[in-house]
N, C-alpha and C positions, 0 to 999 in steps of 0.2 A: 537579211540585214542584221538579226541579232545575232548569227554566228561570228560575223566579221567583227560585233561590236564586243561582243566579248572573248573572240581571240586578242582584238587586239588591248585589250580590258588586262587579260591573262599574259599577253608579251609586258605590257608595261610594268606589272606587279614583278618580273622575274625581272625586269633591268631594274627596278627599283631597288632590288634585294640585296645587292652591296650598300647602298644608300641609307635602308633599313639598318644594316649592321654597322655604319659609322655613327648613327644618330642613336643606336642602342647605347653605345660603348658614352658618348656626348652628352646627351639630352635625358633627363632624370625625368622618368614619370613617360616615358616612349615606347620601353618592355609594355606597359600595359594599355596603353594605346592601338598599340601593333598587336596584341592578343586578340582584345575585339574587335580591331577592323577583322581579323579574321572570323568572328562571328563567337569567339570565346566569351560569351558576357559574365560578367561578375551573378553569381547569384543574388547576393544578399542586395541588389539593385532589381533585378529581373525578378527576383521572388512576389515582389509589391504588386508587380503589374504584369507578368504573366498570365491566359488564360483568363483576367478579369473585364473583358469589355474596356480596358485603359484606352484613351484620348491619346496618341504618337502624334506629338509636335515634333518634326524633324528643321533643326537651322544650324546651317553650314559653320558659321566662323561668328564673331563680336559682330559685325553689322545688324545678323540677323538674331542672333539671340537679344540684340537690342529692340529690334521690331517682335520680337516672339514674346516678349517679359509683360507688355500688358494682355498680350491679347492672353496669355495662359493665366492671365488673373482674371480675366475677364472668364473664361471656360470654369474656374474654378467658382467664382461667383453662380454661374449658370447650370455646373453639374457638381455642386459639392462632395457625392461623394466617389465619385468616380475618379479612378487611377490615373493620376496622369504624367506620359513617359515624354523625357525630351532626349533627343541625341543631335549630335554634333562630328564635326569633320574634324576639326580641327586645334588644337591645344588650348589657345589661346579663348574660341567659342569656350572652350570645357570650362576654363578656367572663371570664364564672366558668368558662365549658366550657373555655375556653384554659388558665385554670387553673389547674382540680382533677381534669379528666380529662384523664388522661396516657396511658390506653391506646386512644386515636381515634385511627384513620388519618388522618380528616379532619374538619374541621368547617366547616359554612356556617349560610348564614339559610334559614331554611325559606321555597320559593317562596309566592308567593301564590295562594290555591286556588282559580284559574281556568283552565277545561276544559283550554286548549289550551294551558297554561304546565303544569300537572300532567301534561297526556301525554306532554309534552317529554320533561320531568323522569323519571317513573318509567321511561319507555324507554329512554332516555340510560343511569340507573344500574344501572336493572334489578337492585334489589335481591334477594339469598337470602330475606329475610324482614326485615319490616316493625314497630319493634317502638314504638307511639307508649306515652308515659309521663304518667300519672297521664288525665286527661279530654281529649286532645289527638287529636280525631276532625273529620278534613277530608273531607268527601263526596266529592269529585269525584279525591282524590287514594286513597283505599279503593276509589273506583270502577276506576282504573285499576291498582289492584293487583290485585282481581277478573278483572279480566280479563288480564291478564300471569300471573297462576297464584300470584301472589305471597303465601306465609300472611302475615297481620296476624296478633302477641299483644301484647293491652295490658299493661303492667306497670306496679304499684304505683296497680291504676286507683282512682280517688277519684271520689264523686258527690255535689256537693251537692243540698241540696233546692232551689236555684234553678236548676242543671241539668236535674232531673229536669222542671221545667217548662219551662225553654226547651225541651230536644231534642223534648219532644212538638210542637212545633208544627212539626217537621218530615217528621211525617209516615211517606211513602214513603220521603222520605230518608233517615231513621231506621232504619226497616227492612233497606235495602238493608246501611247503616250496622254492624246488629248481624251483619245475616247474613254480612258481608266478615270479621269479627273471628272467628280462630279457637279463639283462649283469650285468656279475659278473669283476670287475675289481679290481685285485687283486693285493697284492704291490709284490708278487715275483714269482719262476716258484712251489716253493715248497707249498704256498699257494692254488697256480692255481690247485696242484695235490691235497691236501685234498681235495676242493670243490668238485671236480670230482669227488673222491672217496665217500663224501658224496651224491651223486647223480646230481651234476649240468650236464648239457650237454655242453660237450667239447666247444663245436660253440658259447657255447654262454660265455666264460670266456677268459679273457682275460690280458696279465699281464700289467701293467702300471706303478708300481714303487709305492714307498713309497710315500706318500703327505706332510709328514713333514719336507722331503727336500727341501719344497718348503716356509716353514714358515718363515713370516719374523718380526711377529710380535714382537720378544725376540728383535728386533735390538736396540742399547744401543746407544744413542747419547750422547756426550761429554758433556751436560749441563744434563741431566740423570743421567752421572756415577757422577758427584759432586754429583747430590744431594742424590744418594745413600749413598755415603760415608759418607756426613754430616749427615743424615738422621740417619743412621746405626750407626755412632761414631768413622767409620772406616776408614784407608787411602790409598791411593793406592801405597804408600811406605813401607806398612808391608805386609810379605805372607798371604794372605788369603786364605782360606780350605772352598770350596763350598760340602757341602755334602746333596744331592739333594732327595726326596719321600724315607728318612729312614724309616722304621719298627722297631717294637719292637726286639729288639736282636740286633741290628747294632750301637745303638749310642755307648753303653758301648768300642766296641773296638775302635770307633773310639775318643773316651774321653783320651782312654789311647793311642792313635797313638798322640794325640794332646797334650798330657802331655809332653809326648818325644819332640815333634817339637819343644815346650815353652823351655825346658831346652835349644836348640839348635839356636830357633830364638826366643827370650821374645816378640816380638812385633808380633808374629801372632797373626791371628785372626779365628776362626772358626765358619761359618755360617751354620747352620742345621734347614732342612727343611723338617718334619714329613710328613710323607704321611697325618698323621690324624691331624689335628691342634687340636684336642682337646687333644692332649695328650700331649700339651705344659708345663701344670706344673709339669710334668713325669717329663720332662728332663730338664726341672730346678733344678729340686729336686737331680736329677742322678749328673748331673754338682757340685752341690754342694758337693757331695762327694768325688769328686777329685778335694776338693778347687778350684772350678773355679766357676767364676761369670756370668750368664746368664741370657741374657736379650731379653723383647719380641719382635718383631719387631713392631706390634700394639702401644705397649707402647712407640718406641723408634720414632716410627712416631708422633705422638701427644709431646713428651717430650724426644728431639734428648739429647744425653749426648755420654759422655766417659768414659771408666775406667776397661768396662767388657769385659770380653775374649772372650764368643761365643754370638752366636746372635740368635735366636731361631725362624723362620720366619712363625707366627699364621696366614696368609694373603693367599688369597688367588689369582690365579693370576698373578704373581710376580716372581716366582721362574725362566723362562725362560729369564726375562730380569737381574733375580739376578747372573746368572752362566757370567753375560758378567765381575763381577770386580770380580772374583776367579781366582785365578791362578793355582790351581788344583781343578777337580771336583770330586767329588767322587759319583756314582749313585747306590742310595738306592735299596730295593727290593731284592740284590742278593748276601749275605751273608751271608742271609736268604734263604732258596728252597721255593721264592714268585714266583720268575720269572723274576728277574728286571723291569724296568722300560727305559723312553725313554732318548736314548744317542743322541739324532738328535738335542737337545734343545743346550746342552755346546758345542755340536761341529762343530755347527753353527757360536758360534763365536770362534772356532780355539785353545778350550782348551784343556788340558792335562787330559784324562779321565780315570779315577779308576774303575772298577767294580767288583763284586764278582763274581763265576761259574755260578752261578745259571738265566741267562740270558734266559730259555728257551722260554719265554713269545717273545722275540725277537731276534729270532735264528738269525734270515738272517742278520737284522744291526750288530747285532755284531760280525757274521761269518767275515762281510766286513772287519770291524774297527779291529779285530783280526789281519787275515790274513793279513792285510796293518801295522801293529803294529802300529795304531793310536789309541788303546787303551792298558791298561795294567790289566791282570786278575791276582786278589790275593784271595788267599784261605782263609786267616785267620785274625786274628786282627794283629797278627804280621807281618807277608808279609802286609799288609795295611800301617802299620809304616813303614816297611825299605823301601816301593815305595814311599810312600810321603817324607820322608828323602831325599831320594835318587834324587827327582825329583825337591827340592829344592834346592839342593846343586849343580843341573847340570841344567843353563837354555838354554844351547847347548841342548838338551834333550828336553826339553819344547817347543823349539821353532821347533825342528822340527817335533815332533806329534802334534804340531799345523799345522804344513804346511798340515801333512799326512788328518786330520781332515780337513780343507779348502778344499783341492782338493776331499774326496770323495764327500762331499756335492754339490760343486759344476757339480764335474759328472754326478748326479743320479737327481739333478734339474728337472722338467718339468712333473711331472706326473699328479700337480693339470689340467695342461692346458691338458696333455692326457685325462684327465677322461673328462673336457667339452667342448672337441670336441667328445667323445663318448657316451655322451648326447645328445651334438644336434644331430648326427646321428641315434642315439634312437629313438629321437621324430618327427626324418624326417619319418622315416622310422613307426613308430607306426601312427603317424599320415595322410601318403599316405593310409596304412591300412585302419585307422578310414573314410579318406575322400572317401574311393571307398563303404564301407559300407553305409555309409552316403548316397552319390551318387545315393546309387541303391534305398534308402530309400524315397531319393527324386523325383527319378526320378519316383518313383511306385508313391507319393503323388501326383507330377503334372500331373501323366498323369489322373491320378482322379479327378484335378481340371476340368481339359479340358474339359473330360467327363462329368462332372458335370455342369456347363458352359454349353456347347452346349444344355446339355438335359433341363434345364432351361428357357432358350431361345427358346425351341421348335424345335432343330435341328436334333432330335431323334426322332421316332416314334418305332412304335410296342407297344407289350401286356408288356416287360420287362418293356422300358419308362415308359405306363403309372401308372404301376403299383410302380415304383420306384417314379414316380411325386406324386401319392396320400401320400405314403410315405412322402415323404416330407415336403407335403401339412399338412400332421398330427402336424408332426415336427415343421414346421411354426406355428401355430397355437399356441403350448406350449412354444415356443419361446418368442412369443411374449406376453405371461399370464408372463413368467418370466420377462420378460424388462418392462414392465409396473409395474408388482408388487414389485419390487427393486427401480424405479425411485418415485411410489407413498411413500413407505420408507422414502427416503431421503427426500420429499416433506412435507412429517408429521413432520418431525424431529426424526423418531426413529432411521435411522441410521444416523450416524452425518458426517457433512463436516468439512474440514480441513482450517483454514483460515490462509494462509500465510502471515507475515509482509511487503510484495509488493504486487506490482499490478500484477494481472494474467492476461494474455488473452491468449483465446483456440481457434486453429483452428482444425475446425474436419471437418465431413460430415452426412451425413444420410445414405449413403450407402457406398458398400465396392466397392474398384476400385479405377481406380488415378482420382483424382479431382485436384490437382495441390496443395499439402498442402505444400512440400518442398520445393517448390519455394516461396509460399507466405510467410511463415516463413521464409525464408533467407532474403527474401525482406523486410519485417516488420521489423526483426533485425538489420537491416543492416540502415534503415531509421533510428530506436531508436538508434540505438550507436551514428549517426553522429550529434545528437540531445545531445549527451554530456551524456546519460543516462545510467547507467547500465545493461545490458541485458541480461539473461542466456537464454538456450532453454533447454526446457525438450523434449524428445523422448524416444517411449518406446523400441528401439532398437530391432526393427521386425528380428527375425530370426539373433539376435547377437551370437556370442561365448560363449560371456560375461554374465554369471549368478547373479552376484553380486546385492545386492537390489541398489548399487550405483556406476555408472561406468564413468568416465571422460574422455571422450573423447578427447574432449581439452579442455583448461583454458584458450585459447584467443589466446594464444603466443605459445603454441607446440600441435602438436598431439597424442596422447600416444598410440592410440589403430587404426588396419588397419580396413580394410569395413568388413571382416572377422570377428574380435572383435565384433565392433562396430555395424554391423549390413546398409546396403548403403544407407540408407534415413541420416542417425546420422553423418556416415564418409563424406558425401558429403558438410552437413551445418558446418562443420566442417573444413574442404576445401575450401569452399568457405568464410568462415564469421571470417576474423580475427579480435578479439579483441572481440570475442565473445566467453564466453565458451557453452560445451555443452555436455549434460548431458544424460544419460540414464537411464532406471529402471521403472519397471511394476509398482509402489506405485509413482504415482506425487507429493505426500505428505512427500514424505522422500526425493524423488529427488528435490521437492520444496527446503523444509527448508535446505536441504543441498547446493542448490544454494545461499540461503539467506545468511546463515551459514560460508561458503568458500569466496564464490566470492561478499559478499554485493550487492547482486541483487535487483535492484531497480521495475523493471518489467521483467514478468516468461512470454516466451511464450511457452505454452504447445501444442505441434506437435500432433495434433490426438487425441485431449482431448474432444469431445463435449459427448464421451461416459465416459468419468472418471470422477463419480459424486463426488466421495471422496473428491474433492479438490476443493473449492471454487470459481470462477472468477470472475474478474471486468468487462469482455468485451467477448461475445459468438459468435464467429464470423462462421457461417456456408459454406461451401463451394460447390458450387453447379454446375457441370458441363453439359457448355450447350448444347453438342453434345450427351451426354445421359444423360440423366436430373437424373429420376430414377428411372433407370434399367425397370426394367420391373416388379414394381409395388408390388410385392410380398416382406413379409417375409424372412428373414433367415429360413432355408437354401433353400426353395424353389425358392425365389429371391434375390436380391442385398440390399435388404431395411435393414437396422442395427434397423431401431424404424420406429414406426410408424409416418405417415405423421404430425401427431393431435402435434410431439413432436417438432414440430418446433417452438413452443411460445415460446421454451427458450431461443431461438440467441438474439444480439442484435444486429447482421448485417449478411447481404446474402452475399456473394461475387461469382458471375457470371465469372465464368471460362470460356477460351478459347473464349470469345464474337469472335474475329475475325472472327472465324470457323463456326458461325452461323450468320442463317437470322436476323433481327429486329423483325420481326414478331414471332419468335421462343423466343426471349427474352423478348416479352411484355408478350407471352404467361406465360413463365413461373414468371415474376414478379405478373400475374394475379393470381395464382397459390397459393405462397409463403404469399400472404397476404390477401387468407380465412385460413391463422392458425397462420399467425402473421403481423397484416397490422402496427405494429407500430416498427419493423422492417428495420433498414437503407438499401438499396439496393446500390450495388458498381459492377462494369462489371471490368474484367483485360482480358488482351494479354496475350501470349508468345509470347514475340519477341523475334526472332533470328537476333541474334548477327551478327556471324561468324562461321566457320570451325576452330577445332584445332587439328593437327594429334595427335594422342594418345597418341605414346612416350612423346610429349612435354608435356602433356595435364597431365601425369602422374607424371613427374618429377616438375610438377607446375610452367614452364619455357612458361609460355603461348604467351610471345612476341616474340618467336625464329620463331615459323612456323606456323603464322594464315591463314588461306585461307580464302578471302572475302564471302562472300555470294555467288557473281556474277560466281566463281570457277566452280561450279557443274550448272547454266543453262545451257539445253542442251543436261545434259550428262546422261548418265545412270548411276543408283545407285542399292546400294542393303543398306538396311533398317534392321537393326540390334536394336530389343527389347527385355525387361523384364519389362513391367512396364503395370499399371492397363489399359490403352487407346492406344495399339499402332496402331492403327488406325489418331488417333490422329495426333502423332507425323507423321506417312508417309505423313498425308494430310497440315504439314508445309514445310517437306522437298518438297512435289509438288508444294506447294505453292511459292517456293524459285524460281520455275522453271526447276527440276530437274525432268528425269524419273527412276518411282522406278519400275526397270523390276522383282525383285525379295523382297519379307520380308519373316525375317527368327523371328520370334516369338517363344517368350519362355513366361512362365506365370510369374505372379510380382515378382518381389523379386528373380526371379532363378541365382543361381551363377554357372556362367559359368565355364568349364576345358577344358583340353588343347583340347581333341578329338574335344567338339561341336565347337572349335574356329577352329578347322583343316578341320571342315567339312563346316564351314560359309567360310572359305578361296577358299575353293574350288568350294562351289556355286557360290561364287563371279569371278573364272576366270572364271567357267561355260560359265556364263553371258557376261564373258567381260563385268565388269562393271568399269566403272573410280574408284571409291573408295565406300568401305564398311562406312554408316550412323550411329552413334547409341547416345544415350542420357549418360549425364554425370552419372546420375543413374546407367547406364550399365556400364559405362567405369570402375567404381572402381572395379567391381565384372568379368573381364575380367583377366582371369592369368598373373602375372609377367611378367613370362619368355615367352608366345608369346607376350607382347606388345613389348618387346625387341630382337625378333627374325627378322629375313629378312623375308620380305612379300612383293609379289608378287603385290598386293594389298594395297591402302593406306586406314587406316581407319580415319576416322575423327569424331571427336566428335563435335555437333551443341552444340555450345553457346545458351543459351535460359535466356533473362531476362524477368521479370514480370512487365508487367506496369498497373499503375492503369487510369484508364479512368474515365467513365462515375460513379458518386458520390466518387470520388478520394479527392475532397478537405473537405465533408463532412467526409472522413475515416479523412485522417490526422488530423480535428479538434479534431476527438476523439483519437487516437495517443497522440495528443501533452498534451493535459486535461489529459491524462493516467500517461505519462512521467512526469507533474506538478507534481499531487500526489504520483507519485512512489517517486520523489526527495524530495515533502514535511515530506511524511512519514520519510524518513531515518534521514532528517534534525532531526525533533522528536523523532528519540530514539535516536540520537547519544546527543544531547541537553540534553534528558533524563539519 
């Protein structure tokens, strides 16, 4: 069934194609319409919400961007800071989206629902969650959120009885259709029953009410209805006749219901507003034949006058704040067999409303407005006349099917907020899913580090080991033929470097494992800012959420993105470094000039850059840890070695990690070392010094002065030692060195983010032990769950303060520092001069 549905998808598009080319030549703003139906999206629209977890509200045309405009306020209220993309079918939708929805990231045209233009598409933006509005169900574009993991929920979904028969004729597609959709949130019970009859599954639908009782955009404020009046030529002391998305067949009677009213009231006025605006000088043309003068609203906007009878409204947009200066509304569609149209807009603001039988498009509102007599249904042109007569002659009458109108609206209020609280439940609940999948994914990966690791080390034997080590050893070997012949590349000139408009400097290492880069980058930034200087951090966001080629984690002054996002080396300098922004994204060269670009970065420090040759530096700063220097000598992936030794002629400073933790003689060793491959090379030794103790909750909430525990706290006592990070060796050998005994470590591999169970089973070790309080590093603390750091524990955990100090060639760094800072601010002086 999907073949036939999208050949016959692919015939329509090619007959359309002359069609396409009379409305190019016609219709201004249609070239670019027609680009993105083909899946061509504007970047600087897609750029926003790309790759970022974005919220996709999809609504076809005005009705439903009308139903979509609270409820995307409502999403925005409930996920602030999450992207959120709307698209659309059709011009006229484009045109209201722009707007009356003020809180979209971005807005486009919805592509055209063909295979390989929808795969594009849903890959490209790889939306959090999929959310189509009102009956807006694409096969082939549900098929590829299916399979991306993407949840679909419909919201404010509506089903006519001529729906319920087309979807059946499709089928499988149908089926696939309801089983993609994870909650279907429907505006009534009678909606709820189509779905199910079309195959939805009970459990998963749900009724939540209409969303257009929740629109407030139509609201008219008092300096508004002037300037409609003036605008229009009209006052608000003569009857005026709102007659709202007329069809062809409905003005004529209503020309002649308004010819009667003129004999009866000379000063009415009549405002008619075509479904199609192009068919404005129809009924000019029509008007004129019953002597009556009509005029455009386009033109009456540019060159406001008086004099004419009706008002013919070519604008798009408009119509819901136009029904607030009518004193009778009359809604088009349905004196005609169209279906009517939406009564939710005039009786919003408490009018008197006209419709014809034909309302089946919106049984349930006006089953309501019926039954409550807050609206009046006329058959004919003449019943259309004696109720407008009639309704002017009585404002006893008026006023109270306005009352009736007020109060249903008000009743039925709250369904935008229903639908996004059944959102975020959605994504609670899809994303517990994703994170136990996840989970196991991970947990299969680390346990292969481990393995991997020890057998490296030498801590495996047998015939598997060694035959998995020669393995390796191969592996190494073509490793390293690759990282030399890309670096020789860049060396020649044939693949090119990126020279940003500041000054760079990269802190990286030679091997993989913690060296201490996140602390000296914080430190380095934190030196540069108080130096007056602009300073951005690039990081390439290890193991973030966040796909985006560019992610912001902070701009100095807020955080936007959690350790989850952000990835905890990025959330941590981000936490720590205010007035510093900081940046993420696998390309330094785009997160560069994007820091340049945004935030006038005067100097880039790039987090783990000594391998990112793309991007140019002023200053290579290499980091070398003294407690395992490196590794154990070998290749990727046989050992820890990222390049070969021979590649250290490119730093232009060593910096000698953790000195405290080792002998003298271990650091002359390795400065002997460092300088047969680069002896002209600056050499600098640093600390971690420990601070203090901060118990976690405080530590979390960024309230660090509430509950510090000295150092002197834990001499004495017993601990237990809580890691994720490349050295945790390391760190227990500071917490002993504070004076404490560490009776138990509960080690996890770098980067692992912790869930509730491994924190239920660390609490446990820890009374095992009877230890005074659970140890762990700021690193850990961000990737530690919520809701146990805010749970009662038995156990107090504290996170060690740790700053970085530079010792031994300290004043020779800073010379090069402050000479860096000079030219980052000379530079800018010059192009801003420039």
């Amino acid at each position: 069934m999907y073949y036939l549905y999208n050949i016959l998808g692919l015939l329509l598009v090619i007959i359309a194609l002359p069609v396409f080319m009379i409305r190019l030549v016609r219709e201004a703003g249609f070239g670019e319409r027609l680009r993105q139906s083909f899946g061509f999206l504007p970047s600087e629209e897609i750029d926003k919400v790309a790759q970022q977890d974005c919220i996709w509200v999809h609504a076809a045309s005005v009705g439903e961007i009308v139903a979509a405009s609270p409820i995307i306020k409502e999403f925005r209220r409930e996920f602030p800071v999450q992207p959120i993309l709307v698209s659309v079918v059709t011009s006229s939708g484009y045109e209201m989206a722009r707007r009356i929805v003020k809180d979209a990231d971005a807005i486009i045209y919805f592509p055209l629902d063909l295979p390989w233009i929808s795969r594009a598409v849903v890959r490209k933006i790889h939306p959090r969650v999929f959310v189509p509005v009102e009956t807006e169900l694409w096969p082939n574009f549900l098929k590829n959120m299916r399979r991306k993991g993407i949840p679909v929920m419909m919201a404010n979904g509506r089903i006519s009885d001529k729906s319920v028969t087309r979807y059946h004729y499709l089928r499988n597609v149908l089926k696939d259709m309801m089983g993609t959709v994870t909650r279907f949130c429907m505006q009534s019970a009678v909606d709820a029953e189509y779905i199910i009859r079309l195959g939805a599954d009970p459990d998963r639908v749900t009724v939540t009410g209409n969303t257009k009782y929740d629109q407030t955009y139509t609201a008219v404020s008092p300096e508004e209805r002037e300037k409609l009046y003036m605008e229009m030529g009209v006052s608000g002391n003569q009857p005026i006749i709102v007659a709202g998305s007329t069809h062809k067949g409905e003005e004529e009677p209503l020309l002649i219901a308004f010819t009667a009213i003129q004999a009866e009231f000379p000063a009415a006025k009549l405002i008619i507003a075509p479904r199609e605006t192009l068919r404005t000088p129809e009924i000019v043309n029509l008007a004129a034949q019953y002597k009556l003068q009509a005029a455009a609203r386009r033109e009456l906007k540019e060159q406001p006058r008086t004099g004419h009878d009706i008002v013919i409204v070519d604008t798009i947009g408009e119509l819901g704040k136009i029904y607030g200066i009518g004193d009778i509304i009359f809604v088009g569609g349905s004196l005609i067999p169209h279906g009517g149209h939406n009564i939710l807009e005039p009786a919003a603001h408490g009018k008197p409303i006209l419709t014809g039988p034909n309302m089946f498009n919106f049984k349930d509102t006006y089953a309501l407005f019926d039954s409550r007599q807050a609206c009046i249904t006329v058959k004919s042109g003449e019943e259309l006349k004696s109720a407008m007569l009639q309704l002017l002659h009585n404002s006893q009458e008026r006023t109270v099917m306005s009352s009736r109108s007020l109060a249903i609206i008000q009743e039925n209020r709250g369904a935008a907020r229903k639908s996004a609280l059944h959102l975020k439940e959605l994504l609670t609940s899809s994303e517990s899913v994703a994170d136990r999948k996840r989970a196991v994914r991970m947990r299969q990966r680390e346990n292969s580090q481990i393995y991997l690791y020890r057998l490296v080390h030498g801590e495996k034997e047998g015939l598997i080991a060694d035959c998995l080590l020669a393995v390796l050893r191969l592996l190494s070997f073509l490793y390293e033929i690759g990282v030399s012949l890309k670096l020789s590349l860049y060396r020649s000139g044939i693949l090119k470097q990126h020279k940003l408009p500041c000054q760079v400097i990269s802190l990286g290492n030679i091997t993989v494992g913690g060296t201490g880069k996140t602390p000296t980058a914080q430190r380095l930034a934190a030196i540069i800012r108080d130096m007056g200087c602009r300073v951005v951090i690039l990081n390439r966001g290890y193991r973030a959420k966040h796909k985006g080629e560019v992610g912001v984690v902070s701009d100095g002054k807020k955080i936007y993105m959690s350790a989850t996002e952000a990835g905890d080396e990025a959330y941590l300098l981000a936490k720590n470094l205010p007035g510093v922004p900081v940046l993420i994204g696998k390309h330094r060269s785009i997160t560069g000039q994007y820091a340049v670009d945004k935030f006038q970065a005067e100097i880039i420090i790039m987090d783990d850059g000594y391998q990112h040759w793309q991007l140019v530096r002023d200053l290579d700063i290499v980091l070398i840890d003294t407690i395992n220097v490196f590794g154990n000598n070998f290749m990727l992936p046989r050992g820890t070695l990222r390049e070969p030794l021979e590649n250290l002629d490119r730093a232009n400073a060593f910096l000698l990690t953790k000195a405290d933790q080792s002998t003298e003689h271990a650091r002359f060793d390795i400065r002997d070392k460092v300088k047969t491959y680069n002896s002209q090379a600056l050499v600098v030794e640093s600390i971690h010094n420990p601070r203090c103790f901060i118990e976690i909750e405080e530590w979390y909430k960024g309230e660090i002065s509430k509950n510090i525990a000295p150092l002197e706290a834990i001499q004495g006592k017993k601990v237990m030692a809580l890691s994720a990070i490349g050295n945790p060796s390391s760190f227990e050998q500071t917490i002993v060195d504070i004076g404490a005994e560490v009776v138990y470590s509960a080690r996890y591999p770098d980067h692992h983010s912790y869930n509730m169970k491994e924190m239920q089973e660390v609490l446990q070790q820890a009374i095992d032990n009877d230890v005074y309080a659970i140890i762990t590093t700021e690193k850990d603390a961000v990737k530690i769950p919520a809701e146990f750091i805010h749970s009662e524990r038995k156990v107090p955990i504290y996170v060690l303060g740790i700053e970085l100090k530079f010792t031994e060639g300290s004043e020779e760094l800073m010379a090069l520092i402050a000479a860096m800072v000079a030219k980052g601010q000379k530079q800018t002086t010059i192009q801003e001069v420039g």
